[in-house]
MARTOR-320180 format. One record per residue: x negated, y, z negated of N, C-alpha, C in turn. Coordinates in steps of 0.2 Angstrom, whole numbers, plus 5000, padded with zeros to 4 digits. Each point is the difference from the previous one (the first is absolute). Last residue first. Example, Ala and Ser with C-alpha at 12.3 -4.5 7.8 and 13.67 -1.06 7.14 Angstrom:
BEGIN
493649894965499650064999500450054997/499849725000500450065000499650065000/
# end
This chain:
BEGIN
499150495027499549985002499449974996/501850185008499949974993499749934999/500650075020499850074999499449974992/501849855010499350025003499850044999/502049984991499649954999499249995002/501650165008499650034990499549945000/501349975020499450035000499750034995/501849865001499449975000499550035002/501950104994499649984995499549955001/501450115016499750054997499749964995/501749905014499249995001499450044998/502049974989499849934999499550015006/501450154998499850024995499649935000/501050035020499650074998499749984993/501649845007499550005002499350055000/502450034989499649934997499050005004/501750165010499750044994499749924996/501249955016499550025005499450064994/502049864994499649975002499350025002/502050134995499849964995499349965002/501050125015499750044998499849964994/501649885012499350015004499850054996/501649834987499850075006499450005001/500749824984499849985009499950075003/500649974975499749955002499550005007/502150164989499349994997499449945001/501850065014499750065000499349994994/501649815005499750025007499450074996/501649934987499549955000499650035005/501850115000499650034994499449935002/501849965014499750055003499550034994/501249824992499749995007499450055001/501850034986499649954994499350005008/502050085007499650034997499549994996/501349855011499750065004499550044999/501749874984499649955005499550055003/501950094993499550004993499449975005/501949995014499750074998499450014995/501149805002499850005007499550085001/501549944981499449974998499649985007/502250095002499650074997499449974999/501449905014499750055003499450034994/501249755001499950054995499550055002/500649825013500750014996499850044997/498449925009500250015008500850034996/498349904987499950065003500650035004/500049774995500050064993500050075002/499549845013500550005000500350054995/497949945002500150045006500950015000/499049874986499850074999500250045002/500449785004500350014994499750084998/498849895018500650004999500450024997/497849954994500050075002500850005004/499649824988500050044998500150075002/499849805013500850004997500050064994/497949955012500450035005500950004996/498249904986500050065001500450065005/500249754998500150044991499950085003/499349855017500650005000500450054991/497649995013500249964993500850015001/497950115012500549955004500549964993/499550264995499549945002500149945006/500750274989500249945002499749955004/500450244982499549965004500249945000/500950274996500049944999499549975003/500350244989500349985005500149894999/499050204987499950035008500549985004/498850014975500749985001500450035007/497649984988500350075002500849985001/498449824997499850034997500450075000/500549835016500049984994500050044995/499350095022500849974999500249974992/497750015005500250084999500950015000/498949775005499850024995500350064997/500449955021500449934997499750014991/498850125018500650005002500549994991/497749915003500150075000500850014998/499649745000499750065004500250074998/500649784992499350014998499850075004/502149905001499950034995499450024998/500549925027500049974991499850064996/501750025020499249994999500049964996/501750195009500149935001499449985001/501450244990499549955001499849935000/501850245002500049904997499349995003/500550244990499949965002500249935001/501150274996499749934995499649975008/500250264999500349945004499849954998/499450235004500550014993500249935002/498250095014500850035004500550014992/497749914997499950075001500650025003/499749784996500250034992499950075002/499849865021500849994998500050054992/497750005009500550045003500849984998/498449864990499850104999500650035003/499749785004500250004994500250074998/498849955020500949985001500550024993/497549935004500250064998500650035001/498749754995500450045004500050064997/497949884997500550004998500550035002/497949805005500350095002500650014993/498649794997499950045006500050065002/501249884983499250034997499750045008/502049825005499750044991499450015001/500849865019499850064997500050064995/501049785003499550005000499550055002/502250024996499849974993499349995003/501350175015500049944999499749974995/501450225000499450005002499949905000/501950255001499749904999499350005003/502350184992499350015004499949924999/502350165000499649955002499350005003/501950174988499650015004499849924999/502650144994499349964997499549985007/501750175003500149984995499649964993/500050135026500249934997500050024992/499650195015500649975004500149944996/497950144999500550014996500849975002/498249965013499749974992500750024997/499950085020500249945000499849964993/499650245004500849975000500249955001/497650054999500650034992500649995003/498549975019499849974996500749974992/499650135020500549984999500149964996/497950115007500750055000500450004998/498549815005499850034993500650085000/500649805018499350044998500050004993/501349785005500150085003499250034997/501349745007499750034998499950095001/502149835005499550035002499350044995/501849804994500250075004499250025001/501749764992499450045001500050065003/501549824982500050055008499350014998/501749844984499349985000500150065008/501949894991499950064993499250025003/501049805011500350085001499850044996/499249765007499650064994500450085003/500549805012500149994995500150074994/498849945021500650035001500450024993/497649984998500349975003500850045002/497050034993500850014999500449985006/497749985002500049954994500950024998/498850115016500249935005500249964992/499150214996500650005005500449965003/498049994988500450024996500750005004/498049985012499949934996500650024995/499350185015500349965001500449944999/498850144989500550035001500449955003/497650014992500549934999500650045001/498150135006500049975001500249915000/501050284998499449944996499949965003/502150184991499550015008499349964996/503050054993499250015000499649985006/502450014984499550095003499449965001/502049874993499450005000499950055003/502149934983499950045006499349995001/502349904985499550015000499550035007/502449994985499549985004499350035002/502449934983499350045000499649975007/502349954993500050075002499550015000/500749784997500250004992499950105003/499649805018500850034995500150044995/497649905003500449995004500550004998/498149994986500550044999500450005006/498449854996500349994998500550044998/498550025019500649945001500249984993/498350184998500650015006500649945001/497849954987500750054998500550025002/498549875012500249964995500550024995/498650125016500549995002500449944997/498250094989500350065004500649995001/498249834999500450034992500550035003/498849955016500349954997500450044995/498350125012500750015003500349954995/497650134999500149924999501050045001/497350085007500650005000500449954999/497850065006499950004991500549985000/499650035024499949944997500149984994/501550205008499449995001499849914999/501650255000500349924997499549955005/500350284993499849935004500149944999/501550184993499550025001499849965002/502250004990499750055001499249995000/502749884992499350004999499650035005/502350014985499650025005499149974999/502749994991499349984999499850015007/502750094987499349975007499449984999/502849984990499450034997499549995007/502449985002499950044993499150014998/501050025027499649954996500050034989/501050065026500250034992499949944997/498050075020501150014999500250024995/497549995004500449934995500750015003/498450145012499749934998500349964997/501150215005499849955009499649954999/500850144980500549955005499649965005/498750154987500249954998500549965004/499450185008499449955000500149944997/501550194999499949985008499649944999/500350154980500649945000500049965007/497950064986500250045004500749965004/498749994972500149975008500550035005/498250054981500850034998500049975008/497849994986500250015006500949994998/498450064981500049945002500450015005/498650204995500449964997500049945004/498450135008500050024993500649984995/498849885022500450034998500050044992/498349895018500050004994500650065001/498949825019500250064998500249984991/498449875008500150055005500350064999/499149854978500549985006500050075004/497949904988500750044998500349985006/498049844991500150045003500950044999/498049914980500649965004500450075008/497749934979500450045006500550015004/498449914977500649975006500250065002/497549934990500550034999500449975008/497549964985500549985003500750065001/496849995000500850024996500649985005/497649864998500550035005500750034993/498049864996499950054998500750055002/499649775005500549994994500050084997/500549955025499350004995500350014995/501749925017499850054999499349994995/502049895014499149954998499650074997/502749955004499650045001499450004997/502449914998499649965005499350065002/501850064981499249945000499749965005/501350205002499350014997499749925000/502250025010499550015004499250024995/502049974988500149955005499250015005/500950194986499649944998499849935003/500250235015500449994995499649924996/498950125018500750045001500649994994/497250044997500649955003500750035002/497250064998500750044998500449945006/497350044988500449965003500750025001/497350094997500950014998500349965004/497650005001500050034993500850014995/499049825023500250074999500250004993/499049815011499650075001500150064998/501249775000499750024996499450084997/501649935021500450014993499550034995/499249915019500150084998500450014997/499249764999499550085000500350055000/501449855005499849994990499550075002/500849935021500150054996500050014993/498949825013500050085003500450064996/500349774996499450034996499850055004/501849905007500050024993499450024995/500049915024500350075000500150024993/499149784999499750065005500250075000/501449824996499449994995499350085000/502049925015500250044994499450034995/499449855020499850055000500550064996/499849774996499450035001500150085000/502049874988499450015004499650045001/501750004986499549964998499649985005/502450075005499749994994499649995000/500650055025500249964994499550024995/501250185020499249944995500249964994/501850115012499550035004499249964997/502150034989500049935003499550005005/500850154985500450005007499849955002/499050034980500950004998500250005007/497750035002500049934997500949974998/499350245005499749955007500249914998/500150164982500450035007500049955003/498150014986500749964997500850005005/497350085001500449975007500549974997/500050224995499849955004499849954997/501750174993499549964995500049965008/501250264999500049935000499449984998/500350224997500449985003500349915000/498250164985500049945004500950005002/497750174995500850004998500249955005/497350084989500549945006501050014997/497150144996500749975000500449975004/497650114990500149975006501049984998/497750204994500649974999500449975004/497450075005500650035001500449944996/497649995000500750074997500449995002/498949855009499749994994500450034995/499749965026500350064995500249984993/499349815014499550065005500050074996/501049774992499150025003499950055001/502450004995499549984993499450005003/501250025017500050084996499649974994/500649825014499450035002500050104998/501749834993499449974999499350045001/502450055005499650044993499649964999/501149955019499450045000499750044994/501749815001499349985001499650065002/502350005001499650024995499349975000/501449955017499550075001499950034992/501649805006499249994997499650055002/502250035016499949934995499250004997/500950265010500049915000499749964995/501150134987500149995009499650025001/500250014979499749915000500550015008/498750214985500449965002499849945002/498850194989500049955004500549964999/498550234992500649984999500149945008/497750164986500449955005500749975000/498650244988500349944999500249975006/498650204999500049984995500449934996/498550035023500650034996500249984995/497750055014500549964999500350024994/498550135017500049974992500649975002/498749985020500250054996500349994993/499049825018499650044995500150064998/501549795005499850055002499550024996/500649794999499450005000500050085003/501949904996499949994991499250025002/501349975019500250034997499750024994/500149795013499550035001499950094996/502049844996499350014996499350025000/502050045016500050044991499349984997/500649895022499650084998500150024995/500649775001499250055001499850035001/502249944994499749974993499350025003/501550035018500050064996499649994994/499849825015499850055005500150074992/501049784996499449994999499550065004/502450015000499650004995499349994997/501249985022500150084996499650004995/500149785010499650045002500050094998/501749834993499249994996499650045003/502050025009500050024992499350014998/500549895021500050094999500150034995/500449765002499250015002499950075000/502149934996499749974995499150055001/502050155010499849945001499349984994/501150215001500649955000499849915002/498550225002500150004994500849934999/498150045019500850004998499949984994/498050145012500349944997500749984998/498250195009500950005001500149914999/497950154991500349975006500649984997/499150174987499849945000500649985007/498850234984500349995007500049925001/500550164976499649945006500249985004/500250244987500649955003499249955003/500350204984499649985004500349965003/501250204983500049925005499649995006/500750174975499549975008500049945002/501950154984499649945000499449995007/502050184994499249994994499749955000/501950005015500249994994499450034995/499049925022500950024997500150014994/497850035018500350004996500850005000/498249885018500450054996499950014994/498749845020500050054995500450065000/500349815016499249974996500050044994/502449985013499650044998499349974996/501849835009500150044997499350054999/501449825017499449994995500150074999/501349785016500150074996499350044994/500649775011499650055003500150074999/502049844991499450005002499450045007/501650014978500050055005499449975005/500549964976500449955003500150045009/498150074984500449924998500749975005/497750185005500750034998500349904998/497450085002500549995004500750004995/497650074993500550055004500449955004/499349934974499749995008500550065002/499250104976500449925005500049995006/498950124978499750025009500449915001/500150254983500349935001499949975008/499250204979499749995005500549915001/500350224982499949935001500150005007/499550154976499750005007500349945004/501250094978499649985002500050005008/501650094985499350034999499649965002/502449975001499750014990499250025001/501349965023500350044995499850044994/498849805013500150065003500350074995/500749784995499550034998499750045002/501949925011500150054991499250004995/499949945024500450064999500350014994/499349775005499550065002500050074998/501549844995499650004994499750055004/501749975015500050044995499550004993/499349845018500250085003500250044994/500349804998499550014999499850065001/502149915003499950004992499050035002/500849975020500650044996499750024994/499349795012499750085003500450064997/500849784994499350024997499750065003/501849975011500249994993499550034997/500350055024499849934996500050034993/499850155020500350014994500449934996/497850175014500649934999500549994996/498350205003500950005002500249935001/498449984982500550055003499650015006/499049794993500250064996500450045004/498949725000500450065002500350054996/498149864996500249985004500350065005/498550054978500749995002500049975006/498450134982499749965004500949935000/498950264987500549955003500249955006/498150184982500349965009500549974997/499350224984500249935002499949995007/499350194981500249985005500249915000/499950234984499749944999500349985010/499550264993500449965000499849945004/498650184984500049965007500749975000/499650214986500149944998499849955007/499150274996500749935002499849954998/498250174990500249965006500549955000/499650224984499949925000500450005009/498750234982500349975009499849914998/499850234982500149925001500549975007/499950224988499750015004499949925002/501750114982499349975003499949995008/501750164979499849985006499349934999/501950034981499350025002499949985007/
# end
């Protein structure tokens, strides 16, 4: 039966995005967030991302006040040229972009149907403080990278229990508290998160850059020119930073010395140094090599055999490395060097990933014994991979994820609807 019955489109839901650094940077976090932009973009929403216009690691470099990429608008905040590298140029970035945004919450055109707020810069969650005063409606959200000023306190940067930890921690209770969603990167980091007892919770954990459709098949060049004719390789790949813990690491290494496995660092950070000067002549089974782009990325992943990530025990819960993602997205066990309480050392556990190595002598002699294991038995080296690469696909892909976030922020808007 014809009708005559005209219905007005659906409105597509919109969103801000309110981020540090977004695309063309191309920082980690800039990467992972960029793509949620553009896969929601994708599944039908309106979405509006207004990160500073200077460039992160280009200085004086700045980028376009207003484009489109990707299906995404980008308003870009204009803020002075502050050194993002220095103590003082941090805070001032932050405390400059936490107040346009939240001047932000007082445009007088309709506001958006959802705010999304990261934790770059330090405590600009505090601007869903001022979307709960001023935008009432709008659905507020916090996808936390790191836990301030818990951070700050693990580098040694503020002591525990002072004043002014005191202080910063209640700057961001509030906008933690502010927001209707909280999204952690794993368990470890939920519970350092002051979230409202109303706040729906969920784990979002970030994907790895590159995503192979198999487990990476190592390239015979790259492999040599990293390990030689090493019977087994561990590589470790990425930044190797303040969270960054070497002991373990190299605790292992000097217990396999002789034995064929060595060991390789890919990296770029600000304790590179401090790791460098920690290996000795001694430590022959232990090289360093150049960091590489994203191009070259899968062939260096795919070159090892097992992947290295560490995080220090005092930062548990803080951050969670993502290192983890990219070594199970190549097809590649983990050793992780931390406490067992962490993310990592958890999903390792629970999925059968790889190992975890503490300062305990027990543990370094165990993950030895494994690695040795390995290193004689191609085929359980091959099941290993794959057991990997499936974990990665069910667990961490980026479409998995980014379809988790579309369906979780769609409901809090039935949730507001319904009423």
């Amino acid at each position: 039966m014809k009708t005559n019955d005209f219905r007005e489109p659906t409105r597509r839901p919109s969103i801000l995005v309110l981020y540090h650094f977004l695309p063309p940077d191309d920082v980690v976090s800039a990467r992972i967030y960029g793509d949620l932009c553009e896969g929601l973009a994708a599944r039908g929403w309106s979405v509006e991302a207004r990160p500073s216009n200077r460039s992160c690691f280009e200085a004086g470099a700045r980028h376009p006040r207003h484009e489109v990429r990707n299906g995404v608008s980008y308003r870009r905040v204009s803020r002075p040229a502050f050194a993002q590298g220095s103590g003082s140029g941090r805070v001032l970035n932050a405390a400059f972009l936490t107040a346009a945004w939240s001047a932000g919450a007082l445009r007088p055109w309709r506001a958006p149907d959802v705010v999304l707020v990261g934790t770059d810069p330090i405590l600009s969650v505090f601007t869903l403080a001022a979307f709960r005063l001023f935008r009432r409606s709008t659905r507020r959200v916090h996808w936390a990278f790191d836990v301030y000023p818990d951070a700050a306190v693990a580098d040694g940067a503020l002591r525990e229990g002072s004043l002014l930890a005191r202080l910063l921690a209640g700057v961001a209770r509030t906008g933690v508290r502010a927001a209707h969603l909280v999204a952690d990167l794993g368990p470890c980091m939920r519970a350092r998160l002051p979230a409202g007892p109303k706040s729906v919770r969920a784990t979002m954990p970030p994907w790895a850059l590159v995503e192979p459709a198999a487990p990476l098949e190592a390239d015979p060049e790259e492999r040599k020119r990293l390990f030689g004719d090493a019977r087994l390789g561990v590589l470790y790949s990425g930044t190797f930073g303040r969270a960054h813990s070497c002991e373990e690491l190299l605790n292992l290494a000097r217990r396999l010395r002789g034995t064929g496995v060595r060991f390789v660092f890919s990296i770029r950070g600000n304790r590179e140094a401090e790791l460098r000067a920690a290996v000795t002549a001694d430590d022959e089974n232990v090289s360093f090599v150049p960091f590489v782009e994203e191009g070259a990325l899968a062939k260096r992943l795919g070159a090892a055999d097992v992947h290295a990530v560490s995080l220090r025990t005092s930062w548990t819960g803080t951050v969670v490395p993502s290192k983890l993602q990219a070594a199970l997205a190549a097809g590649r066990p983990v050793i992780f060097a931390g406490s067992p309480e962490a993310s990592p050392a958890r999903w390792i556990e629970e999925l059968g990933l790889g190992m975890t190595i503490t300062a305990e002598p027990a543990s370094v002699e165990a993950a030895a014994k494994e690695l040795l294991r390995l290193a004689d038995d191609p085929a359980a080296r091959a099941a290993l991979n794959s057991r990997c690469h499936a974990a990665y696909g069910e667990r961490f892909a980026r479409e998995r994820t980014i379809s988790a976030w579309d369906t979780a922020l769609r409901r809090l808007l039935q949730a507001k609807a319904g009423r």
